[in-house]
C-alpha positions in Angstrom: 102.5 -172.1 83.8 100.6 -170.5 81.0 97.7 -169.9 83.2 100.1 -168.0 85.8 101.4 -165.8 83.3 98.4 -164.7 81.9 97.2 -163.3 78.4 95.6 -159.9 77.9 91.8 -159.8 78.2 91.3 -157.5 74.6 93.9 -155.8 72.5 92.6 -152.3 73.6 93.9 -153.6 77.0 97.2 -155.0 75.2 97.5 -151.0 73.3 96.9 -149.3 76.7 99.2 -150.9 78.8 102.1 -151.0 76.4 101.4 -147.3 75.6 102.1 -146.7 79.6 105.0 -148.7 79.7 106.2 -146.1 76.3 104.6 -143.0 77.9 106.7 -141.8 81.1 108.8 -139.3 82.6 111.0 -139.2 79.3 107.5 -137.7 77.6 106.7 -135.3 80.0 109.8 -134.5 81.9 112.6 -135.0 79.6 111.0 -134.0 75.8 110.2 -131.2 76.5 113.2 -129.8 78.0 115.3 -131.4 75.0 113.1 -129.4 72.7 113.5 -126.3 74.4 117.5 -127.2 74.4 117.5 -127.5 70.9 115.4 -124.8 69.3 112.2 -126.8 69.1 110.2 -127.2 65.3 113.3 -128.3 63.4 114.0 -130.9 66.1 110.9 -132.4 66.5 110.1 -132.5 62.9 113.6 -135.0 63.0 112.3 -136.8 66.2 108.7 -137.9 64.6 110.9 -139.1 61.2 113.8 -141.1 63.7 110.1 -142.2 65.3 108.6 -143.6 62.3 112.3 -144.8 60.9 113.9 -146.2 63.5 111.8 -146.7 66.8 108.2 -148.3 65.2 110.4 -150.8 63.6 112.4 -151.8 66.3 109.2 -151.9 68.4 107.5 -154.4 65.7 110.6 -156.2 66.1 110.6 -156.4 70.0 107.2 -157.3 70.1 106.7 -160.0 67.2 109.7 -161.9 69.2 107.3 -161.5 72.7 103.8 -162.7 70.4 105.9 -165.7 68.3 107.4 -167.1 71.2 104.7 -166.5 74.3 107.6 -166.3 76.5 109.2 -163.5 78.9 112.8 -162.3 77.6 115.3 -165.2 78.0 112.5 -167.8 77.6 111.4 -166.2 74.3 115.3 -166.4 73.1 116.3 -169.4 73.9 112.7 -171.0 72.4 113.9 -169.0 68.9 117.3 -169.7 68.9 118.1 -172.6 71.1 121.9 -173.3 71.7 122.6 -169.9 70.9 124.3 -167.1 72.3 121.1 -164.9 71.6 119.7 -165.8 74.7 122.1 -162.7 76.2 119.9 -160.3 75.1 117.1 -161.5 76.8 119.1 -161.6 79.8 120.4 -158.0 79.2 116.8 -156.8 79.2 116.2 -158.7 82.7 119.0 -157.0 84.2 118.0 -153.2 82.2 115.0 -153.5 83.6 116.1 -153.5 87.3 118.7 -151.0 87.0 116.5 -148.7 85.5 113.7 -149.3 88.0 115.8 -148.5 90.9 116.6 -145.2 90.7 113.2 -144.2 87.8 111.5 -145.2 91.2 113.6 -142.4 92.9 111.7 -139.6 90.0 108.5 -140.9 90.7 109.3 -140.4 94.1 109.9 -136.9 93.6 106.4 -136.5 91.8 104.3 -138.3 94.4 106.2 -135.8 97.1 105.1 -132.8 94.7 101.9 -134.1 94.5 102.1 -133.7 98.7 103.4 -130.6 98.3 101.1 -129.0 96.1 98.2 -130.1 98.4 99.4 -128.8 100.9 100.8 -125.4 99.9 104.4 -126.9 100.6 105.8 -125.4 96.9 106.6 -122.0 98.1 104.2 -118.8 96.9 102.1 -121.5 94.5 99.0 -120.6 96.1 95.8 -118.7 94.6 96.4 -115.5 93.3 100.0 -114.9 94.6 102.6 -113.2 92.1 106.1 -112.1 93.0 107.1 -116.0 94.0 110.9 -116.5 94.4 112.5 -118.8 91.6 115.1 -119.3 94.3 112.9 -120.4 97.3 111.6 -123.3 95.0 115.0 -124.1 93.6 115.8 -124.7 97.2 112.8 -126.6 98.4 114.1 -129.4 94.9 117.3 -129.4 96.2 116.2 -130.6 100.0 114.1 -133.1 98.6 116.5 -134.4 96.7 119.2 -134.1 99.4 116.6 -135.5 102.1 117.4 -139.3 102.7 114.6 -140.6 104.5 112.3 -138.4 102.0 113.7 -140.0 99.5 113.9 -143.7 100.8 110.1 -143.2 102.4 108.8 -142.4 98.7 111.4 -144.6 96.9 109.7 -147.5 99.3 106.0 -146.2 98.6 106.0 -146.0 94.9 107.8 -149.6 95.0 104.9 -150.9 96.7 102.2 -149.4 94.7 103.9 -150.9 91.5 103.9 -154.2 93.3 100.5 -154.6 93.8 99.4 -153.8 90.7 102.0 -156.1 88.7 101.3 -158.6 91.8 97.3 -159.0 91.1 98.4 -160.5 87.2 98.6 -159.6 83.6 94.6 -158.7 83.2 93.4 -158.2 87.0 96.8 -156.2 87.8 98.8 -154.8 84.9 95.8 -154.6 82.1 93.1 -152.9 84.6 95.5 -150.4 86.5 96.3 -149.2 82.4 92.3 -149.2 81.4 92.1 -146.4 84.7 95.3 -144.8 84.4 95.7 -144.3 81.1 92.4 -142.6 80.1 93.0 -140.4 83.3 96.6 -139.7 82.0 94.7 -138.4 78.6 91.9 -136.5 80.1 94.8 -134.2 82.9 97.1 -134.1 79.4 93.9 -132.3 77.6 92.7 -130.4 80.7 95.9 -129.3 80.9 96.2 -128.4 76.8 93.1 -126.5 77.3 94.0 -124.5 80.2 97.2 -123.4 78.1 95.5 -122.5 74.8 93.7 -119.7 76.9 97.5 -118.3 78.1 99.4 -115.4 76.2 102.0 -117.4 75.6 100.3 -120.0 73.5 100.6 -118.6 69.6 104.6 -118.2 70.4 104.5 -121.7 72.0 102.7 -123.6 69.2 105.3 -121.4 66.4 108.3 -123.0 69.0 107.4 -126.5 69.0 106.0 -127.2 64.6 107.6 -124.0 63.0 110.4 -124.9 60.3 113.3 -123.4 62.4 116.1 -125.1 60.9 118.9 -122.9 61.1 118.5 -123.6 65.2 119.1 -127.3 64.8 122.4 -128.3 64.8 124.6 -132.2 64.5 123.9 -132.8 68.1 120.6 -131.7 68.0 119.6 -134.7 65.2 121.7 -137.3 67.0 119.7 -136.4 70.4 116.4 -136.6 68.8 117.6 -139.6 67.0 118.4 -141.4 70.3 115.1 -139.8 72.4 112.9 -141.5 69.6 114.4 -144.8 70.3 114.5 -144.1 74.0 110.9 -143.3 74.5 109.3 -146.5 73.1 110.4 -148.1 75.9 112.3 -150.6 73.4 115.6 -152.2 74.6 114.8 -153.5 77.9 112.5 -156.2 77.5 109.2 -154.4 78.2 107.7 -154.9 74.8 108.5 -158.2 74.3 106.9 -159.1 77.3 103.8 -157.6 76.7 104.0 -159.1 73.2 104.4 -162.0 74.9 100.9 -162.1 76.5 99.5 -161.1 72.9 97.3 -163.5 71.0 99.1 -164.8 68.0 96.6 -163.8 65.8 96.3 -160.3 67.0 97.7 -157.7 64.6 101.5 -156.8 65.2 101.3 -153.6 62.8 98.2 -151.9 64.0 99.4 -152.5 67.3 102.6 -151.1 67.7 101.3 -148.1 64.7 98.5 -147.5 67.9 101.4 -147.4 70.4 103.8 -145.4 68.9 100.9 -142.8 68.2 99.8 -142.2 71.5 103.5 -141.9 72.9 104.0 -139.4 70.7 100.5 -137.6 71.0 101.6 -137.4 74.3 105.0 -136.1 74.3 103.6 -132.9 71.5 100.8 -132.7 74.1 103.5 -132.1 77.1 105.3 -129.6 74.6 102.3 -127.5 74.2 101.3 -128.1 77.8 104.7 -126.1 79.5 106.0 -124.1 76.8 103.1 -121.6 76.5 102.8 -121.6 80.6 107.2 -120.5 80.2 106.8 -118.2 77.4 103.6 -116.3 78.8 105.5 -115.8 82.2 108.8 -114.4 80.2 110.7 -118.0 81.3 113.4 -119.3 78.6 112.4 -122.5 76.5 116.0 -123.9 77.0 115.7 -124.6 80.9 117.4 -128.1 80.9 116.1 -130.9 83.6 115.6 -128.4 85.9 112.4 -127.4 83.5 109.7 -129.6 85.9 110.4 -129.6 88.9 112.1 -126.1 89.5 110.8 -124.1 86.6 106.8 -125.5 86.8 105.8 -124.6 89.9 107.1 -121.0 89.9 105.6 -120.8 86.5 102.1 -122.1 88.2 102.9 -119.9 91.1 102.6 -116.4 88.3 99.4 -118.1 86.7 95.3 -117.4 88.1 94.9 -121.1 89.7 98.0 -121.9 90.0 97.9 -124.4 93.2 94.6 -126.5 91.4 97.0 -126.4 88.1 100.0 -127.6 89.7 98.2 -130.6 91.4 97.0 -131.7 88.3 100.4 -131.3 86.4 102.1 -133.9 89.4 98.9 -136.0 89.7 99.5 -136.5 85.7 103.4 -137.2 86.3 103.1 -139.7 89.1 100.8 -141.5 86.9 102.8 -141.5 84.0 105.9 -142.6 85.9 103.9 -145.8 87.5 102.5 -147.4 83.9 106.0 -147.3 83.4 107.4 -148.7 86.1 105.1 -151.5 85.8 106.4 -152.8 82.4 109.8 -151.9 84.3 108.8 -154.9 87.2 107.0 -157.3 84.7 110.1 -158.2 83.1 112.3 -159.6 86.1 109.1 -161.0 87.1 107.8 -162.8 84.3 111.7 -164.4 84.1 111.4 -165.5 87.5 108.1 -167.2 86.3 109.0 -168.5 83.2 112.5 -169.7 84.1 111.7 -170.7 87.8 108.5 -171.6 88.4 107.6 -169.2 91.0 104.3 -168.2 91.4 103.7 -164.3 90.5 103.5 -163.0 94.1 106.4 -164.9 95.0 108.3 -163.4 91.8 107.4 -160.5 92.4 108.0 -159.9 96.0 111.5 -161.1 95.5 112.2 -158.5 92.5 110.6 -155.8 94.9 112.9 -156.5 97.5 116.0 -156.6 95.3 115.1 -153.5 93.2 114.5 -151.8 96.6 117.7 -152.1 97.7 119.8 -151.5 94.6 117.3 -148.0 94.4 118.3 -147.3 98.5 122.0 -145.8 97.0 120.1 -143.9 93.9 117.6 -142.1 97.1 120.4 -141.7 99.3 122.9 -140.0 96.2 122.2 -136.4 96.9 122.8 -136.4 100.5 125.0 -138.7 102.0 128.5 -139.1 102.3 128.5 -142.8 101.2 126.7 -142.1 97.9 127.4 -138.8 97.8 131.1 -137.5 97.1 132.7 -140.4 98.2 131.0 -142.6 95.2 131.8 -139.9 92.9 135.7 -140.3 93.4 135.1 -144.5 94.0 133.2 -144.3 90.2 135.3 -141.6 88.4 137.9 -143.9 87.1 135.3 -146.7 85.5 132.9 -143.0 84.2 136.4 -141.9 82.3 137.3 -145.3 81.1 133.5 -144.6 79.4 134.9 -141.7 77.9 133.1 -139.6 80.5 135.4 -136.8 82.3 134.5 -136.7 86.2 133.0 -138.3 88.5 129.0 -138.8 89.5 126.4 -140.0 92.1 124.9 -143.6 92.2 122.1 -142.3 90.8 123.7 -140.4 87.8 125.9 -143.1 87.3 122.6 -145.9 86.8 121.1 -143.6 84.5 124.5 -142.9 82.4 125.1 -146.8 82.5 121.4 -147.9 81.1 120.9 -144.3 78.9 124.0 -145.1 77.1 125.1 -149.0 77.5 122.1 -151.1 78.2 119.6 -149.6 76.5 121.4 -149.0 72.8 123.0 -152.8 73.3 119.5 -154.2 74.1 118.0 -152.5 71.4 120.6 -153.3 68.7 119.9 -157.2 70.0 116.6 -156.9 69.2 116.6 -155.4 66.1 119.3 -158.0 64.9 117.6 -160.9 66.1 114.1 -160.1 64.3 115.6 -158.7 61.1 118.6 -161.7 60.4 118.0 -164.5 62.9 113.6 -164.7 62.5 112.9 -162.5 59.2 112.2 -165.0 56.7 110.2 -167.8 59.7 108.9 -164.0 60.9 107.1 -163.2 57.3 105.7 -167.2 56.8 103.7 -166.6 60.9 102.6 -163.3 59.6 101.1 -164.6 56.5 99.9 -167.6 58.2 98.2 -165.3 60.9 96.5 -162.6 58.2 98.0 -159.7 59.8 99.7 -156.4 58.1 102.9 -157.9 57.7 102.0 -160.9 56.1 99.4 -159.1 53.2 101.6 -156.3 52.2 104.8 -157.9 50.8 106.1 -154.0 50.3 105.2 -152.9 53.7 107.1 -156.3 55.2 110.3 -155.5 53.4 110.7 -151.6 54.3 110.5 -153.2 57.5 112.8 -155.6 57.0 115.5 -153.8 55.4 115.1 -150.9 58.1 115.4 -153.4 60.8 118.7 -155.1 59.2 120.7 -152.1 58.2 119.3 -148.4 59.6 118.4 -149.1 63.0 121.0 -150.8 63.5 123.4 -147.8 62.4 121.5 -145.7 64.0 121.7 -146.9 67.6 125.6 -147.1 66.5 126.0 -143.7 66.3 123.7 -142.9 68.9 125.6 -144.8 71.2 129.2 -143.8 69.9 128.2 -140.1 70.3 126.5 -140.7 74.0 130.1 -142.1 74.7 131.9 -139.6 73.5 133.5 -141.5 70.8 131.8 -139.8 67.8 
């Protein structure tokens, strides 16, 4: 059993992989167009603090569970705490992790068809040297992609099977070596990308946008979004972490690691900043663009820009990979239950999560063009979305995403930091002494921790979660 779930190969391999799982779509897609949305400096100097305040510590939490226990999510739980309720949270991150996989795989599809489409000179005017490009005729080409059902299904099915056989191969031959590739490669686009936008006009106003003190643009809701982002983008909540803790050494340092982590998650979500706000502001584009920022407002930005069709490539090259070293910590954790908790062998578990996942996504791929998932769902779900506190009704897809943004993930996460802080604390701080590492030398260090586990993270994701509900 142990030999079938694996342990990493070196704790660079350990960092890399769980700084994938962290660095995603919410880095590059969604951070930056929060930023723009609320006025940038102010809010992100409030993001890194909620970073170092609230997510670090609930990702030491997560993953010190994963590393005392050696087990996948219920496993790890139920080994604790046995006889206890507690095992529901591992159980909540099984099923986070599937529901979030299906329709994040229907993003990534998106990126992998942009990737086709900037090839191939598919994004209307982004080609060398062309100026002039209609914002409209790319706001169009999104809106048949995402309207095109067997588009959608045909990339929703591809990027499924690429995740597959990476998570398929194991923990060092699959998960560990795809992450010592993409991850460097990730870095050096992010930095080729940084460079190229340090030579732009735009850059000087950019850089003053994302670290100047512009506090009289932040507002309540401004600190309660960045407050719930820096939770969010850890990937803490769903089980990830403490699987990948779970393959950790015991004696391997729980501080340094997760100190590594968090660092290059955020490196890269400054990096993404500084990567498409100087390409909007040299072009005359507005900051505050919304979700539309990527895919709609990117390529006509790159269409304006000298090399705009080699630039764009790179930029959807850089999401699709970003997008599948998160989806693989997404798959890892159904399948490491299935191996833990069943027996099964790792292609079997994983095949069978595959399949499943699949076919929950199929409605998520199918929600902007179909009947079915279309308008019909949004009357069929508008009752439960306003019983949320939610007014109206939405797709299969927006629904998913509202459901683990706002439910799963906040619930998951307050688990997690409950069960380290009160339930393993004290047995926590005896294994960490017993082991040499951070925690266990610095009796100050271990009880900031402690006391930020127990009481502020715990409020935070409160508030966070009363306000995402509309009850607050």
């Amino acid at each position: 059993m142990a030999t079938e779930r694996g342990q990493w190969g070196s704790k660079l391999g350990f960092i890399l992989a769980a700084a994938g799982s962290a660095v995603g779509l919410g880095n590059l897609w969604k951070f930056p167009y929060i930023t723009g949305e609320n006025g940038g400096g102010a809010f992100v100097i409030v993001y890194l603090v909620c970073i170092a305040l609230v997510g670090l510590p609930i990702m030491m939490g997560e993953v010190l569970i994963g590393r005392m226990a050696q087990r996948s999510t219920v496993s790890a739980f139920r080994h604790i705490a046995p006889q206890s309720a507690w095992q529901s949270v591992g159980w909540l991150g099984v099923v986070t992790g599937v529901v979030i996989l299906s329709y994040y795989s229907v993003v990534a599809g998106w990126s992998m068809h942009y990737v086709y489409l900037a090839v191939s000179g598919g994004l209307s005017g982004v080609t060398e040297g062309i100026e002039g490009v209609d914002p409209a005729a790319i706001k169009a080409t999104f809106n048949a992609v995402a309207a095109d059902p067997a588009l959608n299904v045909g990339w929703h099915a591809v990027f499924m099977a690429l995740t597959a056989l990476i998570v398929g191969a194991g923990v060092q031959q699959g998960v560990e070596r795809a992450a010592r590739v993409m991850m460097p490669v990730l870095f050096l686009m992010m930095t080729a990308l940084l460079v190229y936008a340090t030579t732009l006009d735009g850059f000087g106003k950019a850089f003053d946008f994302v670290f100047g003190l512009h506090f009289e643009r932040l507002t309540g809701a401004g600190v309660l979004e960045a407050l719930g982002h820096s939770f969010f983008t850890l990937s803490v909540g769903m089980g990830a972490m403490l699987t990948y803790g779970s393959y950790l050494a015991k004696q391997d340092d729980l501080v340094s690691t997760s100190v590594a982590i968090t660092l290059l998650d955020t490196a890269v979500a400054l990096m993404a900043c500084l990567v498409l706000f100087p390409i909007t502001f040299t072009i005359g584009m507005e900051p505050a663009a919304g979700p539309g920022l990527v895919f709609q407002n990117m390529p006509v930005a790159f269409a304006e820009l000298p090399g705009g069709a080699t630039w764009s490539v790179i930029f959807f090259v850089l999401l699709t990979f970003a997008a599948l070293t998160s989806s693989i910590s997404l798959l890892e954790v159904p399948a490491s239950y299935l191996i833990d908790e069943r027996g099964w062998s790792r292609p079997k578990a994983v095949t069978v999560m595959v399949a499943a996942i699949f076919a929950l996504g199929v409605p998520s791929a199918l929600s902007g063009g179909t009947a079915l998932f279309g308008a019909d769902f949004q009357a069929a779900t508008k009752p439960v979305l306003v019983a949320m506190g939610q007014e109206g009704g939405k797709s299969w897809f927006d629904t998913f995403d509202y459901l683990a943004s706002n439910i799963l993930l906040p619930v998951g996460g307050m688990g997690i930091a409950l069960f380290a802080a009160w339930r393993i604390g004290d047995k926590a701080r005896r294994a960490e002494v017993a082991a040499g590492s951070t925690l266990g030398r610095i009796e100050g260090f271990y009880l900031v921790w402690l006391q930020l586990l127990r009481y502020l993270a715990p409020i935070a994701i409160l508030v966070v979660m009363l306000h995402a509900l509309g009850l607050l």
